[in-house]
Each structure stands twice: as C-alpha cells, then as structure tokens.
C-alpha positions in Angstrom: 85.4 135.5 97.9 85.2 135.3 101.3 81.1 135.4 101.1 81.4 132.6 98.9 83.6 130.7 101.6 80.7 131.9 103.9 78.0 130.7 101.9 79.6 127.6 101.2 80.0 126.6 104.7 77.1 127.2 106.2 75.5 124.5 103.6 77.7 122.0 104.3 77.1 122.6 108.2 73.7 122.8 107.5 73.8 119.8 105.2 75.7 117.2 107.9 73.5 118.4 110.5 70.5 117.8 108.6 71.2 114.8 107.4 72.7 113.3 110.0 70.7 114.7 112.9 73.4 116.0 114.5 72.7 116.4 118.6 73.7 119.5 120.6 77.4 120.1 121.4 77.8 119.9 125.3 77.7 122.7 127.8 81.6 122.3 127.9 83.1 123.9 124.7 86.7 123.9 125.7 87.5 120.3 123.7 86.2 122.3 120.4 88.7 123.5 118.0 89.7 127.8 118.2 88.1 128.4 115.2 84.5 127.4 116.4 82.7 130.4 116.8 79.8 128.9 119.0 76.6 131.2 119.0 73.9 130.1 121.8 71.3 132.4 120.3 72.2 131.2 117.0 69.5 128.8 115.5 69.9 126.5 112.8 68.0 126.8 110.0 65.4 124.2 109.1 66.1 122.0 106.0 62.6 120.0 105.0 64.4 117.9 102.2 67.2 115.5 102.0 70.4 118.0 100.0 73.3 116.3 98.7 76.7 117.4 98.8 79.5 117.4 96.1 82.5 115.4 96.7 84.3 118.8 95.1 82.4 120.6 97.1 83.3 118.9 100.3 87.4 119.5 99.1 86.9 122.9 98.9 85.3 123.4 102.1 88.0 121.3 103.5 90.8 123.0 102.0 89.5 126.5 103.2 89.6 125.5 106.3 92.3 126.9 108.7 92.3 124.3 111.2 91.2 121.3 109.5 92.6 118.7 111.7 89.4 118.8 114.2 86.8 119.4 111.3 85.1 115.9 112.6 84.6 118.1 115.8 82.9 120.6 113.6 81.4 118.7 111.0 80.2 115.6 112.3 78.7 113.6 115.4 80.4 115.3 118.9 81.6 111.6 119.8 84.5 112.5 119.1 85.1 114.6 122.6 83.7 111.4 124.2 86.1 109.0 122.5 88.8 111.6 122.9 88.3 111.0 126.2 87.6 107.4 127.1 89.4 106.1 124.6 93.0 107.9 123.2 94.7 107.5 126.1 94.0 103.7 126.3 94.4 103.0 122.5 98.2 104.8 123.3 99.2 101.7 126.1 97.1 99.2 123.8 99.8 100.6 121.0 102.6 100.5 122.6 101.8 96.7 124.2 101.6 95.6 120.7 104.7 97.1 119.3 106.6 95.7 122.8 105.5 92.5 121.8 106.9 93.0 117.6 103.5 93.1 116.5 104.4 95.8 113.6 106.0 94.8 110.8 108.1 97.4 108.2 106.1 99.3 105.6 107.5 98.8 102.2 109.8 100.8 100.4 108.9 99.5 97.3 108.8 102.6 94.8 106.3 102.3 91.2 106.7 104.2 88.5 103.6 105.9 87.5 102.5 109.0 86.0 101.4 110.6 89.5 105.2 111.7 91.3 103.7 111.6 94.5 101.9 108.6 94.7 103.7 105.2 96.7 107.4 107.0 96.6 107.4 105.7 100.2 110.7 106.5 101.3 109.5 105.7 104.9 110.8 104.9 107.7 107.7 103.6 109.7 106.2 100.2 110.9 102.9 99.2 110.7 100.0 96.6 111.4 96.3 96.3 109.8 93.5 96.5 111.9 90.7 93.8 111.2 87.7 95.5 113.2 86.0 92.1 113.5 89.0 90.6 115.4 88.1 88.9 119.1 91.7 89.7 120.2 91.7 93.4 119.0 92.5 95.6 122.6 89.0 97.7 123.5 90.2 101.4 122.7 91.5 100.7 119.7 88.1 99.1 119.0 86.5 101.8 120.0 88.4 104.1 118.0 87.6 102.1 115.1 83.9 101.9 116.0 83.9 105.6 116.1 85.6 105.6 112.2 83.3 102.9 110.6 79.8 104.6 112.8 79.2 108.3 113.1 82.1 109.5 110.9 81.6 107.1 108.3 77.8 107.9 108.3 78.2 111.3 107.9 80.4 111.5 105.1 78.4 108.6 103.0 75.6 111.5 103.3 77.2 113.7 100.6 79.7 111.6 99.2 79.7 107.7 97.8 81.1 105.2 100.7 79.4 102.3 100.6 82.6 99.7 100.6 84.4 98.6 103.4 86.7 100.9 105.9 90.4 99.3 106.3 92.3 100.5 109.2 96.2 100.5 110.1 98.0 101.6 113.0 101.5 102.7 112.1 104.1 103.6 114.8 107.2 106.2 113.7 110.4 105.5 116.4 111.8 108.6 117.9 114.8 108.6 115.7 114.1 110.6 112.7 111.2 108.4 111.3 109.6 109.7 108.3 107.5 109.5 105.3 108.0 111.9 102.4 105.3 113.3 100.0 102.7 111.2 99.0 99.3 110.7 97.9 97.1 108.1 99.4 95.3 107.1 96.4 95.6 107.5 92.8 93.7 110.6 91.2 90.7 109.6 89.2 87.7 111.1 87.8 85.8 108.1 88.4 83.5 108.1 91.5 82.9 104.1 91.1 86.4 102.5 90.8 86.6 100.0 93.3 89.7 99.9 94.1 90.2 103.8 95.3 90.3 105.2 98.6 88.1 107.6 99.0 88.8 109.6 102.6 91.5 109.4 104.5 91.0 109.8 107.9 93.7 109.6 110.9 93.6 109.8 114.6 96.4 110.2 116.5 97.1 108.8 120.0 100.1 110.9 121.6 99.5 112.3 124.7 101.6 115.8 125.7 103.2 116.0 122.5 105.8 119.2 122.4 106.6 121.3 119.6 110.0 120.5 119.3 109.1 116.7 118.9 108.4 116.4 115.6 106.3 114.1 113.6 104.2 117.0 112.2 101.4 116.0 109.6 102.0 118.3 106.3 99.3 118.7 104.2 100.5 120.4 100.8 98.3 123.0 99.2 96.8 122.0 95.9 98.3 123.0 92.9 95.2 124.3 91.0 94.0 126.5 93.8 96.0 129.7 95.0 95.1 129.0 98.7 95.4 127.7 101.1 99.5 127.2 101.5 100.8 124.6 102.7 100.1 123.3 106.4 101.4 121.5 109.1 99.3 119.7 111.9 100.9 118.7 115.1 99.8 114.8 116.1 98.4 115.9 119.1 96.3 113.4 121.7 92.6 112.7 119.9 93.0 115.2 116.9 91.7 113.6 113.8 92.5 114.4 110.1 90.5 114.1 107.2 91.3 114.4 103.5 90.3 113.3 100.4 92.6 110.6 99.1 93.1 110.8 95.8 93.5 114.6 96.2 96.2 115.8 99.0 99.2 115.1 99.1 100.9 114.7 101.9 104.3 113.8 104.2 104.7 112.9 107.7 108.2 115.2 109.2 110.8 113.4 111.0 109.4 112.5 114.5 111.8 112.9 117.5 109.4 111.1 120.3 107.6 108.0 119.2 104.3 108.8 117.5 101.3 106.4 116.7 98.2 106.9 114.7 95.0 105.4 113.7 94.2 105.8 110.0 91.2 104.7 108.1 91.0 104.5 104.5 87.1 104.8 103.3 85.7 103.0 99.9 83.2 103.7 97.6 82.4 99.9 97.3 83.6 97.1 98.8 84.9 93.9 97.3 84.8 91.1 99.5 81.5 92.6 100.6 80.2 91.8 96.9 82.2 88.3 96.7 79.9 87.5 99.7 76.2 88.7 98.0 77.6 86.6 95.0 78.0 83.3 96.9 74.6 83.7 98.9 73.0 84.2 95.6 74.5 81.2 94.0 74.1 78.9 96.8 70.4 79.8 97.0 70.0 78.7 93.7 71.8 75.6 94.2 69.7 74.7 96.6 66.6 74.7 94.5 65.6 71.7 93.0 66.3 70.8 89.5 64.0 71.0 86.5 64.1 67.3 85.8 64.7 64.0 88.3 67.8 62.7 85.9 69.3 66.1 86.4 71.2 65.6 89.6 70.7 66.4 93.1 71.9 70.0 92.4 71.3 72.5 88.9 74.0 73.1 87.1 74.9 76.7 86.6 76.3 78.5 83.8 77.0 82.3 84.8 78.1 85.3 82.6 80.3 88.4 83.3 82.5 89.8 83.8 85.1 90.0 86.3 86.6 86.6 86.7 86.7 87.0 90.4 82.9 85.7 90.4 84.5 82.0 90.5 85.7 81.8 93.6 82.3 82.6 95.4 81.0 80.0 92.5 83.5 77.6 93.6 83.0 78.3 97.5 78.7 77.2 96.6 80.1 74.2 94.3 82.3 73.1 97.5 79.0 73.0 99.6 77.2 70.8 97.9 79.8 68.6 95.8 83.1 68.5 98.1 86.6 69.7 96.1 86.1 69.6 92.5 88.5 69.4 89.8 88.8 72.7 87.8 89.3 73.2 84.3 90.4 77.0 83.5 90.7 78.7 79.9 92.6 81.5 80.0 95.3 83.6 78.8 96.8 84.2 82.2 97.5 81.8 85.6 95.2 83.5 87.3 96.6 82.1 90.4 99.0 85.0 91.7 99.8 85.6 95.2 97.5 88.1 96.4 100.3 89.5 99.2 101.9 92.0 96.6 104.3 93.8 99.3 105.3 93.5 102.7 102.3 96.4 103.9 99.6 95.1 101.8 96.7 92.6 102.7 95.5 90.3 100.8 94.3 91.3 97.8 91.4 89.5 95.9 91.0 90.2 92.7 90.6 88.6 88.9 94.3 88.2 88.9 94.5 86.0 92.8 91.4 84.5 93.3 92.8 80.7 92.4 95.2 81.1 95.1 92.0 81.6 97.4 90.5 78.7 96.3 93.3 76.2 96.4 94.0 77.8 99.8 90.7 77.1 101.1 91.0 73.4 99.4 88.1 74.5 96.8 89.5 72.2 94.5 91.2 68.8 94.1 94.7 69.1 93.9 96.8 68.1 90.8 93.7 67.5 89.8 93.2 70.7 88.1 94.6 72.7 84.8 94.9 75.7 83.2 94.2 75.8 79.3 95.5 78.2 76.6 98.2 80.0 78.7 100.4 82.7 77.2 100.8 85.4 79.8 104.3 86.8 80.5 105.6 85.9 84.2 107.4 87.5 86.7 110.2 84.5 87.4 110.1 80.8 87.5 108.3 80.6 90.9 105.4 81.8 89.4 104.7 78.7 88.0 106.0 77.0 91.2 104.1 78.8 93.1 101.0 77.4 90.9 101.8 74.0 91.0 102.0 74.2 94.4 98.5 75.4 94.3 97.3 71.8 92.6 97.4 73.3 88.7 98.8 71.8 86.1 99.5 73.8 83.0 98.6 73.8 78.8 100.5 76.4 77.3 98.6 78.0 74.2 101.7 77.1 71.9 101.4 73.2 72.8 98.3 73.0 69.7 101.1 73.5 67.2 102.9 70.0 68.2 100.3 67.9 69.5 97.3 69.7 68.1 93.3 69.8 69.1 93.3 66.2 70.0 95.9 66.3 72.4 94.3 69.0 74.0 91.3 67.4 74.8 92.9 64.1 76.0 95.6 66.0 78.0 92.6 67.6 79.6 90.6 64.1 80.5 93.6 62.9 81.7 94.0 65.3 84.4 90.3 65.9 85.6 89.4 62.1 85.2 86.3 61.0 86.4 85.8 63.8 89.3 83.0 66.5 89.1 84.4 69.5 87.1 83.8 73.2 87.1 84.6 75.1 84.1 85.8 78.6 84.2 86.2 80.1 80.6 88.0 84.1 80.0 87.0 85.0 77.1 91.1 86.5 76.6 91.9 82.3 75.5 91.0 83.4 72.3 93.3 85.5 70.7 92.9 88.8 70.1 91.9 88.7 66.5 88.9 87.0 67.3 87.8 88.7 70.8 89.3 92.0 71.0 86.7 93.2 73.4 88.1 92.0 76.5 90.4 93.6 79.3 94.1 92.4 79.2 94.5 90.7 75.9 97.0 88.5 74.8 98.3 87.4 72.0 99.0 84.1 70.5 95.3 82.5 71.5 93.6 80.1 69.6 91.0 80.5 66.9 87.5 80.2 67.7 87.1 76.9 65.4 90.1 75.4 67.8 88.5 76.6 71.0 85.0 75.4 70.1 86.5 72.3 69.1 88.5 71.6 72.2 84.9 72.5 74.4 82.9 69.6 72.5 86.0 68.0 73.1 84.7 67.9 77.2 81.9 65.3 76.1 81.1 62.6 79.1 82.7 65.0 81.6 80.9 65.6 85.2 80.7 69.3 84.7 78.9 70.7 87.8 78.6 74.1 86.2 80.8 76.8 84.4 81.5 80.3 84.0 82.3 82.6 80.8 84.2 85.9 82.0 85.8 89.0 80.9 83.7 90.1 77.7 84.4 93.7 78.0 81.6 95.2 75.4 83.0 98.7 75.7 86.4 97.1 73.6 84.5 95.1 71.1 84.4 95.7 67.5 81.3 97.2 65.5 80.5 94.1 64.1 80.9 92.5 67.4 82.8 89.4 67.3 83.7 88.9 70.8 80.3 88.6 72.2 79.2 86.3 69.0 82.2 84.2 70.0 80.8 84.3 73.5 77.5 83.3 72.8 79.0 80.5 70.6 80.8 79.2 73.3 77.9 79.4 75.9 76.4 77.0 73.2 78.8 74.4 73.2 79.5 74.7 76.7 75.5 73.8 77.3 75.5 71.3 74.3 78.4 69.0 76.6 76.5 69.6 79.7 72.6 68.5 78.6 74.7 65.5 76.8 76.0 64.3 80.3 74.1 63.5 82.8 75.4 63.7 86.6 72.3 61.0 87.7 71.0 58.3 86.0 
C-alpha cells in the first residue's frame, strides 16, 4: 500500500511540474509545509510528453495526504510563499475595513431537502460577501489573493483536471462568539465531469495572523466514507495556509471560532456560463451585421436559431437591442420564464433558462407592457410571481384561456399587445403538451395540440418579426418515432412561412 501511495505521488509531482513548468523552490525552505522532504541532490525526472491526471486520481492523492492544507505549497507554483507574504497580512485589515463598514451580509440558513444529508444543511452562523475580481474598488491584497487563485493555482489544476469555467470567490467572516458551520458539502456529487452548474475545487485561504490553539475556528475535513483512511482531520486557519478539496467530494464543517476568523475561498468550474452567454452574443451580432441576402429584406437578417437551452435569448435579445432598440417579445412557453435570479440571501445572480427574462427586462431589452407570454401552465410559488412579472413589462395567456375564447382570440389577444413594434419570437418547445413533444426537459401538462399551436403561429401574419428562436427539444427524451423534433421542424416552417410573408422594408 504504501508503495502504491509512493508511486502515486511522485506522478502527480512529476505531472504538475511537468506541465506546469514549475520553477525552483527558494533557498529558504522554512515557509514549506513539515512534511516536505526536500532533497538537493534529488533530480527530477524528465517527462518528454504532455500526461494527464485523473480527477480520482488527484482525490486520492489528496486524501492521503497528512498535511493537506499547504499542498499548493507542494503541488503547485511557489507564489504562494510570496503572496503569503506580501499579501495575507494586508487582505486581514482590507477584511476587517469592509466588515467595519457592514459590507457582509448573513449567509442563509435556508435548509433543502435532497438526497445528499450533507449538502446546503447550513446551520451557520457566518456572514459573507462575493468577490467580483474585475471590481475597480476591490482593496489590492485581496486582489492579489484572488489573482494568485484564478493564475498559477487555477493553471495547474486545469492541467489534469477539467476547469475551464469561471472562479467565484467569497470572503466570509465568523465573529468570535461561537460562529459555526456544520457538515456540509460544497457541491452536489455527480458522475458527470460536464455539468455546468458544479463546483469543481474548493480552494480557501485564510487570513488570520497568530492564531492560537485554543481559538477555535478549526477547518474539519471528514474522511470519506468508501475509503478506510485517512480519519477525519482538523486544520487550524492559520495566516496564508490554503486548502484544497474537491467539491462534490468532502465533506466538511467549520468548529466554533472563539477569535474572529476570515477566509478567502474560491469555487473552480468546469465551464462557465456567462462566459458562453458572451461567445453567443458576439456570434449573433456578427451575423447581424452582415448584410442581407436581398435589398427588400431589411437593413439587418432576420435570424431563426435552434437549441436548446432557452437561455440563448437573452444574448439574442442583447444583438436585437443593438441594431433595433427595445423590441416587443412574444414568448411560448409552458413556464414564466421570468424568475428572480437572487434565489437566497448568499447567492448571486443566477442566469439561467428559468431567469434570463428578468435580465432582459432589467437591462430594458424589451418594450414594456408591450410584451406576452403564450401557453402558460407552470405551477407558481405565490402571487408575486406573477407580480413580480408584470412588473417586468409581461403580460400573460394562460394555456387554459383556448377553451373559452379559442385559437382566434389567441392570435388577436397577441396583435393586440405587440402592435405594430418589431417583434422577437422565443418559442419552448414545452408549449405543446406533452402528448405531442415529450422530448423536452420540464414538461407540462395541459399544452396545446400541435394543429392549435401551428395555427396560432400563422396566426402572426403581417407582424415585424425581427427574428425567433425554438428551444428546449431535448432528443435524448423523445419518442422512437420522434414526434417532438417533427413538431419542431413543423413549427420552424411556419415560423419562416410568417417571416418571408412580411417584409420589414419596402
């Protein structure tokens, strides 16, 4: 076993280094951790091609580990003696400047249900405050702290596991009277290396100088379950020690502090959202800027774009605004679509297929009262909801509201609204209901048929639509025979049929 441990390390020290050219450690080895055994004579063994490291390879080298807290120190660029250095102390009076002037704000205790016991319980007692590393007013340690996370570290790590998403960074701040946080997990466990949504590495760096034994505030990191060692651990938050775990792995609790503690954590992605929201919106503005196929086209194409996550419109719409002003939006869907993206007091906000509306309206994407929602049938948390969307410029066709005024009334309801502005159409292929596209990701029921959705699209007829999305065909759910997608394409059709009939120039 402990050859194997032996074995193991020396690749994944030889791996980093190789990979990430790692320089010489200084002539001063007193910053680096006890269980360094530093060799002079020792030379490293030349690697001629690029190796690649499991991510469960890299947990159980990190969970062998003794003394984990420093393995940056070990593993990875030896920056992190120099920030220790320049910066921690700093980053500490930067910390406490910004909690003097109630810069913090409570971390939720908001506890979900969920299969994982140890995931969100967050009874907690501390306050915290998101970092936004592109922020002019952010104080220069903490900066360079964060530099350090997103440069070397980050680097390092994306060399033998996935991290190509954004970093998100908080500072959190326990008060000297018993603050805590009990067990907990970071992320939720998955065997899926591309969701989005995960964290992927958890890194903290902690920022308290001449921290005592007998103050508390101990990082406990609890030994996995499917492995008979290592035991649990606890890891003092001393001045420029630095964690790193995986985050859907370890769980975790932070003991009741006694003297106030601060840390820097950073939270590392496979993939990054708004990072892909932006290549979206280049892309479609680029095309938008080309010139049409014919003179009686318009000064600008008209677009019709596929997917997908429904999230694409609002990078669509940001284009749209560029070269038509605000535009009136038409929307097909089972659900608002328009939810407020601040889920909790800790989170940011969150863009997604659910919120992205409530960007747009924000950002005055779109013309105010103006605008509707078609086919509508998703359950709501409370009345406010649809407040909340009304507020936002939406007005609302329920699904139900064909069986008393029928197609017709549909489609004039619809003109009505819109009028005579330039339109964008957004179509989720979840209007329809279930019976006729299955193959789709939150399905509702109650839709309309495809005859009465096809019928309210031709419906559109003489309206300035600017372009128009289809969204949310999820193949993976479709039937054999494959009506979702042939209901798709249909609807493409007709939405390209009312398009070519209208033109936006004469």
């Amino acid at each position: 076993m402990a050859s194997e441990r032996e074995a193991l390390e020396a690749r994944i020290l030889r791996v980093a280094a190789t990979n990430s050219e790692l320089p010489d450690f200084p002539d001063d080895k007193s910053d680096l951790p006890s269980d360094y055994e530093y060799n002079p004579d020792e030379e490293e063994e030349e690697v001629e091609e690029f190796e690649e490291i499991t991510e469960n390879e890299l947990l159980q080298y990190l969970d062998q580990q003794e003394n984990p807290l420093n393995i940056a120190q070990r593993l990875f660029y030896n920056e992190v003696n120099t920030t220790q250095s320049q910066a921690h102390c700093g980053a500490r009076e930067e910390a406490e400047q910004m909690r003097e002037q109630d810069l913090f704000c409570q971390a939720s205790n908001l506890k979900t249900d969920d299969e994982d016991p140890f995931r969100d319980v967050k009874a907690r007692d501390d306050a915290i405050m998101w970092l936004d590393p592109a922020s002019k007013t952010l104080p220069v340690n903490l900066q360079k702290i964060m530099t350090f996370f997103d440069g070397p570290l980050h680097q390092d790590l994306a060399t033998m596991i996935k991290l190509k998403g954004r970093t998100e960074y908080q500072l959190a701040y326990y008060h000297p009277d018993n603050a805590r946080y009990e067990r907990h997990r970071d992320a939720f466990p998955t065997d899926d290396p591309e969701d989005t949504h995960q964290r992927r590495v958890t890194a903290i760096c902690y920022i308290n100088p001449q921290w005592m034994p007998g103050d508390g505030g101990e990082l406990k990191l609890f030994g996995r379950p499917d492995m008979a060692e290592p035991a649990d651990r606890t890891i003092s938050p001393l001045l420029g020690r630095i964690v790193l775990f995986l985050s859907g792995v370890v769980d975790h609790a932070v003991l009741p502090a006694n003297k106030e503690r601060f840390a820097v954590t950073a939270w590392m992605r496979p993939f990054d959202n708004e990072k892909a929201v932006l290549g979206i919106h280049q892309g479609y503005k680029a095309l938008l800027n080309r010139p049409p196929a014919t003179k009686s086209a318009g000064d600008f194409p008209r677009l019709i774009t596929m997917g997908g996550d429904h999230t694409i419109t609002l990078p669509i719409l940001r284009s749209i605004h560029a070269a038509y002003g605000p535009v009136s939006v038409i929307h097909f869907d089972s659900h608002l679509d328009s939810w407020s993206p601040y889920t909790d007091g800790e989170s940011k906000p969150d863009l997604n297929h659910g919120t992205y509306f409530y960007f747009a309206s924000e950002e005055g994407l779109i013309r105010k009262n103006e605008s509707v929602h078609g086919g509508i049938r998703c359950p709501i948390f409370s009345p406010e909801d649809y407040k909340q969307d009304a507020d936002l410029g939406f007005q609302i066709i329920e699904a139900r509201d064909i069986d008393s005024i029928g197609v017709r009334g549909i489609i004039d309801r619809i003109r009505n609204i819109v009028g005579d502005n330039y339109v964008y159409l957004s179509i989720d292929i979840d209007t329809l209901d279930p019976a006729y596209a299955p193959g789709t990701g939150t399905p509702e029921t109650g839709g309309w048929s495809t005859r009465e959705f096809r019928s309210i699209i031709r419906g559109l007829e003489g309206l300035k639509i600017v372009g128009a999305d289809l969204v949310e065909v999820a193949p993976a759910y479709d039937t054999n025979a494959q009506v979702t997608a042939i209901a798709a394409a249909d609807l493409l059709f007709d939405v390209l049929s009312v398009m070519i009939k209208t033109r936006l120039k004469a």
